[in-house]
VEXMARNU-758155 format. One line per 3 residues: number of its first residue (from 1); for each residue x, y, z of C-alpha. Coordinates in steps of 0.001 Angstrom, whole numbers, plus 500000, padded with zeros to 6 digits. Example, Ala and Ser with C-alpha at 12.3 -4.5 7.8 and 13.67 -1.06 7.14 Angstrom:
// residues 2
1 = 512300/495500/507800 | 513670/498940/507140
// end
This chain:
// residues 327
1 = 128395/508070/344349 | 131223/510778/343689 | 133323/507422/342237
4 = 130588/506256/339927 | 129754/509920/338452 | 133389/510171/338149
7 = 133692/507111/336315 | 130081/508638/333920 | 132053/511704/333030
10 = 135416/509824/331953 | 133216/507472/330011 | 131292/510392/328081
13 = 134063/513208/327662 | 137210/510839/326735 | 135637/507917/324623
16 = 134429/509117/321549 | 137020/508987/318484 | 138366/511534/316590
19 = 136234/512526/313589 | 136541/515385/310601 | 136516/519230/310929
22 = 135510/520691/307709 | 133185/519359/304872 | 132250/519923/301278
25 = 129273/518783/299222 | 128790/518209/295842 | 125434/517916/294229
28 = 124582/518746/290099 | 123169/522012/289617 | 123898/523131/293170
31 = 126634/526377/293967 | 127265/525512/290004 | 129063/522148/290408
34 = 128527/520109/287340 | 130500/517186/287910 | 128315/514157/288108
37 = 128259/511522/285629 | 125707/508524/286384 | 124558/505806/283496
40 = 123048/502706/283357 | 124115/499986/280570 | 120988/497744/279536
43 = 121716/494541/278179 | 118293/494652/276479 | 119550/497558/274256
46 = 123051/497158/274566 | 124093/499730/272008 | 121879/502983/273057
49 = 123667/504962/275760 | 121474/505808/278861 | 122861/508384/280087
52 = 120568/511422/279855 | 117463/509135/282009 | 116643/510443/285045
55 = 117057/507503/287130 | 119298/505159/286849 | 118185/501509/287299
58 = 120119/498142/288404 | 118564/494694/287751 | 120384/491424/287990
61 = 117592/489864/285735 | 114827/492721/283942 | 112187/491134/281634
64 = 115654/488269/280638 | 117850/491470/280506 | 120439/492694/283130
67 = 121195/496482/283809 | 124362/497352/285463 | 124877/501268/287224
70 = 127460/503637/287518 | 128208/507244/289132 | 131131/509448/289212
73 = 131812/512890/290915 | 134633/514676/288866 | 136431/517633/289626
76 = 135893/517056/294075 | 140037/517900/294591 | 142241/521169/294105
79 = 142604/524223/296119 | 139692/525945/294724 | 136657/527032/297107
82 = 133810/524590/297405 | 136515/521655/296573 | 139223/519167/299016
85 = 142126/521124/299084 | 145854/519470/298826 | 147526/518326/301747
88 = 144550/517509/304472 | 143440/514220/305405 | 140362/512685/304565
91 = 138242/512217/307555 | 134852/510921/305854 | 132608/510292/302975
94 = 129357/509779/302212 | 127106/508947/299187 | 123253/509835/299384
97 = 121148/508741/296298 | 117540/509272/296410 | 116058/505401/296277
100 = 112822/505968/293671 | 112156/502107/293916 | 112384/499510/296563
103 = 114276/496523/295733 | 113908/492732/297993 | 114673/493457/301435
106 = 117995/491182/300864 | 119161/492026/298153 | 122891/493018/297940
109 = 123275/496070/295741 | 126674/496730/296097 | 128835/500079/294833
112 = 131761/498698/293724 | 135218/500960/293056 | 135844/501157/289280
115 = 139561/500477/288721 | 141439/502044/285705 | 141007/499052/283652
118 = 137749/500182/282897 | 136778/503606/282046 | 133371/505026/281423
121 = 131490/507479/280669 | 127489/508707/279839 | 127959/507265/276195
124 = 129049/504281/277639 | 126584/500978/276472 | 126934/497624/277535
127 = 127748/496691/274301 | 130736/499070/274170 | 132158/498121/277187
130 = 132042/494433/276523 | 129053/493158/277937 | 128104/489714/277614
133 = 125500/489194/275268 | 124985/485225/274914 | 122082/484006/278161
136 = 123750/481177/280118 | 121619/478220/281176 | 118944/479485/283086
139 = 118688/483072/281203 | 121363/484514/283105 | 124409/486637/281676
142 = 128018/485641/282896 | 129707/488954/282166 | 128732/492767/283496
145 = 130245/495599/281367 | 132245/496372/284078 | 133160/493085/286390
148 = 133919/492502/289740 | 137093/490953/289528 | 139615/493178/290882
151 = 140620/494544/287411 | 137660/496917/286567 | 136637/497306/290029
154 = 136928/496016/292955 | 135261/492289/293958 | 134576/493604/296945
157 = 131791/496647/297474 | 133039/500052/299274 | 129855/500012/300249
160 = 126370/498242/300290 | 122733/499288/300397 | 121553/498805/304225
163 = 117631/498997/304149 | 117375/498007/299961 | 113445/497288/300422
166 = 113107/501380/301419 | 111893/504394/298945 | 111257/507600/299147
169 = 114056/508665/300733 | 117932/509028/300680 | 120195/506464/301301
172 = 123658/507250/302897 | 126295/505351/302083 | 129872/505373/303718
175 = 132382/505414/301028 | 135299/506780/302341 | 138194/504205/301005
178 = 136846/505258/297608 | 137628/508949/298220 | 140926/508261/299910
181 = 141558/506079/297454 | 141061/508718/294585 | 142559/511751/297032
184 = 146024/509050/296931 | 146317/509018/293258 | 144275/506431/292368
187 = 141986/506934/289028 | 138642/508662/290351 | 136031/506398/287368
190 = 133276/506032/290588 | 131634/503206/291015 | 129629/500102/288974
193 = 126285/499618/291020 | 125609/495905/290912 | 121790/493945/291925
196 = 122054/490312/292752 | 118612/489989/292507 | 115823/490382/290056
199 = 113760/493040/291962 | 114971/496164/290247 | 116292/498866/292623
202 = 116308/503179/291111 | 117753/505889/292380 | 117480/509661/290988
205 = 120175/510826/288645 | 121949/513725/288220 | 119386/514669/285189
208 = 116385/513966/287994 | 114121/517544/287289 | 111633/517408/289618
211 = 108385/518117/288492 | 107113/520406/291042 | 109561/522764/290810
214 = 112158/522398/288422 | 114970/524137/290199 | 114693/522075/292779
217 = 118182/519657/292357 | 117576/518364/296468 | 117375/514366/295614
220 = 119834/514268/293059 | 122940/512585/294042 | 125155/513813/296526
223 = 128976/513012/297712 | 129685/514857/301308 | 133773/514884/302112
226 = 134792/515941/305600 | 138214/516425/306103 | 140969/517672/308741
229 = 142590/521011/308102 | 144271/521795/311356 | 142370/519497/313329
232 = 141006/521451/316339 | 141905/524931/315165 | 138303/525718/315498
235 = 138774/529981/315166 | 141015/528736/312140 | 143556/531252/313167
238 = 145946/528079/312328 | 146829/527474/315727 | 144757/524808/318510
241 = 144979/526551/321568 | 142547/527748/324642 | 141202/530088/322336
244 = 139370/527080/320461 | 138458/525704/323661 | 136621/528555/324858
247 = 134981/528848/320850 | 134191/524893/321554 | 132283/526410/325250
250 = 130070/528775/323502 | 128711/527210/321178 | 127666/524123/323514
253 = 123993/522892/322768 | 123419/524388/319506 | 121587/522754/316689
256 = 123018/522011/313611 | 120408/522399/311006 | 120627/521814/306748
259 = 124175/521414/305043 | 126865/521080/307778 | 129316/524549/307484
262 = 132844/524903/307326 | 133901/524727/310484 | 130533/523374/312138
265 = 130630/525651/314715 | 132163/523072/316629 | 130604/519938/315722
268 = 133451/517934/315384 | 131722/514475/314953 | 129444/515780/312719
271 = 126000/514942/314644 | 124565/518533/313966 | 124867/519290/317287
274 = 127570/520608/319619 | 128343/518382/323309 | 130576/516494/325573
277 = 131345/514654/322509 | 132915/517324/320409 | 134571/518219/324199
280 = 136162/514971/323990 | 137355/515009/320500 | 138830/518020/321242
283 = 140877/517103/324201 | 142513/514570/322004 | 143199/516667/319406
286 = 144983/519471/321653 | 148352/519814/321924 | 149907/516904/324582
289 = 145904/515600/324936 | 144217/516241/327808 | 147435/517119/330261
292 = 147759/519967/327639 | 144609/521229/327787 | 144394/520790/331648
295 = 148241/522772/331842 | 146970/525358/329499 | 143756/525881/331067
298 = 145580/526624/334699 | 147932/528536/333393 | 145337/531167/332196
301 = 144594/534143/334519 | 140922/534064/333153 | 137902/532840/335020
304 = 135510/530932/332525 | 132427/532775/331929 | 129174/531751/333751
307 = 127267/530419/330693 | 130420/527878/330423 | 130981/527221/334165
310 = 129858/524098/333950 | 131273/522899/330834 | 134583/523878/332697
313 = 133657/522168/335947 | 132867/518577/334185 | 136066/518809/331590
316 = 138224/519682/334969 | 136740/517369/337189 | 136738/514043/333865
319 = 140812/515543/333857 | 141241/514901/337515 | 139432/511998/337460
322 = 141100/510136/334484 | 144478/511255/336597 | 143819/509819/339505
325 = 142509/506620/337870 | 145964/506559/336531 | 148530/507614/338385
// end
């Protein structure tokens, strides 16, 4: 029994991977950013620009039109508050875009990275960018204003609508290789938003006003960046030491509610909620891993406090465990 809730502990404290410490958000109209260009280019009125709608719409085949999308978040790096400082490391990204219309449950509406061969902006029409205009056999058009080829962005999607046939509600996407991309040096142009199918799928835009309350900017677009500082240095006193640890203790089994916070309170995997899990990330981010924490933790003179007794008892007794397993 001892051997088997040995083997529980190891399992839950030590195998859960490293994840981001602090995050930003960026959202039009919220804590004054201003930043976010989104469009749509309609083959079907391929000279008017789009870009003041409300929604944005993509639609391999509309009525015998196409509609290709793009976003962009400007202005997300420097070492201003509310933005990605220089020299951290980009832990994570995501995208969440308020689906207004369900698309076919498989369709493959794709976000693809926008290379520098191909900048646009809100005044951007199909037409402008080059658009085909001439149907192909079948009503089809061979050539999106800004292709998938590996030249104006990327063939491949940095990311892909999971649950297309669902509205109503946001959809998250993972796009971290764009943003490490852009926090590299790369152009930041967003991405084209591609439909392969003829079931047209909308999102909000950053010009959505909801009509209930007008200051109200919740389902417009958003672009969350988490990112390492000092990973660990949880009292941000630029150090990771016990004094973390014991910050990590006391705020076990607190919930994590609305925008995550600098710092999280601890929640270094970014669950909105503070366990064994943000334990274990932190024992791999101290100092020499977990025979670190375990020297520095007998070296102290302290005796944990009683509301973290137990906390202390199952990190010790994982340590001891994973040892002996070992040695």
């Amino acid at each position: 029994m001892l051997r088997r809730l040995s083997a529980l502990l190891v399992m839950v404290c030590f195998a859960v991977p490293a994840s981001a410490q602090l995050s930003v958000g960026f959202q039009e109209g919220v804590n004054g950013y201003a930043g976010t260009r989104d469009t749509e280019f309609r083959s079907g009125d391929a000279a008017t620009p789009q870009g003041d709608k409300e929604f944005v719409t993509v639609d391999e085949f509309d009525n015998g039109n196409q509609v290709q999308g793009a976003i962009r978040f400007e202005n997300i790096f420097g070492n201003q508050p509310g933005l990605v400082p220089t020299g951290v490391t980009i832990g994570f990204a995501t995208l969440s875009v308020w689906s207004d219309s369900a698309s076919d449950p498989k369709a493959v509406i794709g976000f693809h990275r926008v290379l520098a061969a191909s900048p646009w902006d809100e005044n951007s029409t199909w037409f402008s960018l080059g658009g085909d205009l001439i149907p192909d056999e079948g009503g089809l058009l061979d050539g999106d204003p800004i292709l998938q080829n590996n030249i104006e962005s990327l063939e491949t999607p940095d990311a892909v609508v999971p649950s297309p046939q669902i509205s109503d509600r946001f959809i998250d996407l993972d796009v971290t290789a764009s943003v490490q991309a852009w926090y590299a040096g790369a152009a930041n142009l967003g991405w084209g938003i591609n439909n392969d199918t003829g079931n047209g799928w909308d999102i909000f835009s950053s010009e959505f006003v909801d009509p209930v309350d007008p200051l109200d900017f919740s389902k417009r677009p958003q672009l969350t960046i988490g990112y390492f500082l000092k990973p660990g240095d949880l009292d941000f006193d630029n150090d990771v030491d016990p004094d973390d640890y014991d910050f990590l203790l006391e705020n076990l089994a607190i919930q994590l509610n609305g925008p995550i916070a600098q710092g999280s309170n601890g929640d270094l995997d970014f669950d909105r909620d503070v366990d064994l899990d943000d334990f274990s990330i932190f024992k791999n981010l101290y100092p020499g891993g977990a025979g670190g924490l375990a020297a520095a933790l007998s070296a102290r003179s302290s005796v944990p406090e009683p509301t973290t007794a137990a906390m202390a008892a199952c990190a010790v007794f994982g340590l001891i465990s994973l040892r002996r397993r070992t040695d």
